[in-house]
C-alpha positions in Angstrom: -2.9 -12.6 -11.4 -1.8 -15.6 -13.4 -3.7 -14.1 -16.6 -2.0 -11.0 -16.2 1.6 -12.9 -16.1 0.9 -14.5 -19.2 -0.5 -11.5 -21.1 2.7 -9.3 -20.3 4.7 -12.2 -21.8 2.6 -12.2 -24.6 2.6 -8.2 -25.1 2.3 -5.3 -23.9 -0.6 -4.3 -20.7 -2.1 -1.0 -18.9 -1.4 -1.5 -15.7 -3.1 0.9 -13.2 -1.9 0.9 -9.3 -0.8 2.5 -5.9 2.5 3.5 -6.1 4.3 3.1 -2.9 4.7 6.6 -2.2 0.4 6.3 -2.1 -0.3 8.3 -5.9 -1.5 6.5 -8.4 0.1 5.5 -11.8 -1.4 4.3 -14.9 1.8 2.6 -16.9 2.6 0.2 -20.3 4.7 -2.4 -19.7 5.9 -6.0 -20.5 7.5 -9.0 -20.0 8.0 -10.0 -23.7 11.7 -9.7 -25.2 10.7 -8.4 -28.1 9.9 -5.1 -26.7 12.3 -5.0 -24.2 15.3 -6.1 -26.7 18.8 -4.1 -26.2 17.6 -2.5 -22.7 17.7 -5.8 -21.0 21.2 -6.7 -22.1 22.3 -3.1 -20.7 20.5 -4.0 -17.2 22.0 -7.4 -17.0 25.1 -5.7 -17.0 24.4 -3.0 -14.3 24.0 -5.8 -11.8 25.3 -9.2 -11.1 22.7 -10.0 -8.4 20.2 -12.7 -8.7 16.6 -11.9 -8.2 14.5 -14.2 -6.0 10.9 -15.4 -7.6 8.6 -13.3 -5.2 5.1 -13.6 -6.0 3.9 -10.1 -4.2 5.7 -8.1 -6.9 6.0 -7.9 -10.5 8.8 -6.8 -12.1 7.9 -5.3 -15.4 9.5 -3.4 -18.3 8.2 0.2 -18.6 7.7 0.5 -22.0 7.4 4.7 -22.0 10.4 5.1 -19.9 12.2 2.3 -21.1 13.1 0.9 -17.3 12.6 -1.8 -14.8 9.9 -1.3 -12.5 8.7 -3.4 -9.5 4.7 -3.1 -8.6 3.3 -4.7 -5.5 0.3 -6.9 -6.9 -1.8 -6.1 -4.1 -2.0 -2.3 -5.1 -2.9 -3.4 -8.8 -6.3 -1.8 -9.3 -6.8 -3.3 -12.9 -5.3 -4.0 -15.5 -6.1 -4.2 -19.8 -3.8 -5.8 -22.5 -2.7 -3.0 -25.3 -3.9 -4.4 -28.8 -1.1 -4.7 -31.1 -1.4 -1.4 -34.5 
């Protein structure tokens, strides 16, 4: 899981996995602030709480629907980085 921490700070992955609700979802996402730019600014300021490190879950930046979104890394089936066009 360490790889796949470091590629979504890198870029952009395809991450496939079981959503909590039990369907599965096949979503872009990131870590890296160049892709996430103004949209993290305007989710800092929707909440003042502090997140805790948890290492079941990974929070990434939905790069389609341009949100947050927390995945349990147990339901991770794979994952693929996105080369760069």
């Amino acid at each position: 899981m360490n790889e796949l921490r470091e590629e979504l700070k890198r870029g952009i992955c395809v991450i496939d996995f079981l959503k909590v609700d039990g369907s599965r979802r096949v979503m872009k996402c990131t870590q890296n602030q160049e892709y996430i730019r103004e949209h993290e600014t305007q989710y800092e300021k929707k909440t003042d709480r502090v997140r805790t490190e948890n290492e079941n879950l990974l929070v990434v930046f939905d790069t389609e629907k341009n949100d947050w979104r927390s995945i349990r890394v147990d339901n991770i089936s794979y994952w693929n980085p996105v080369e760069e066009q």
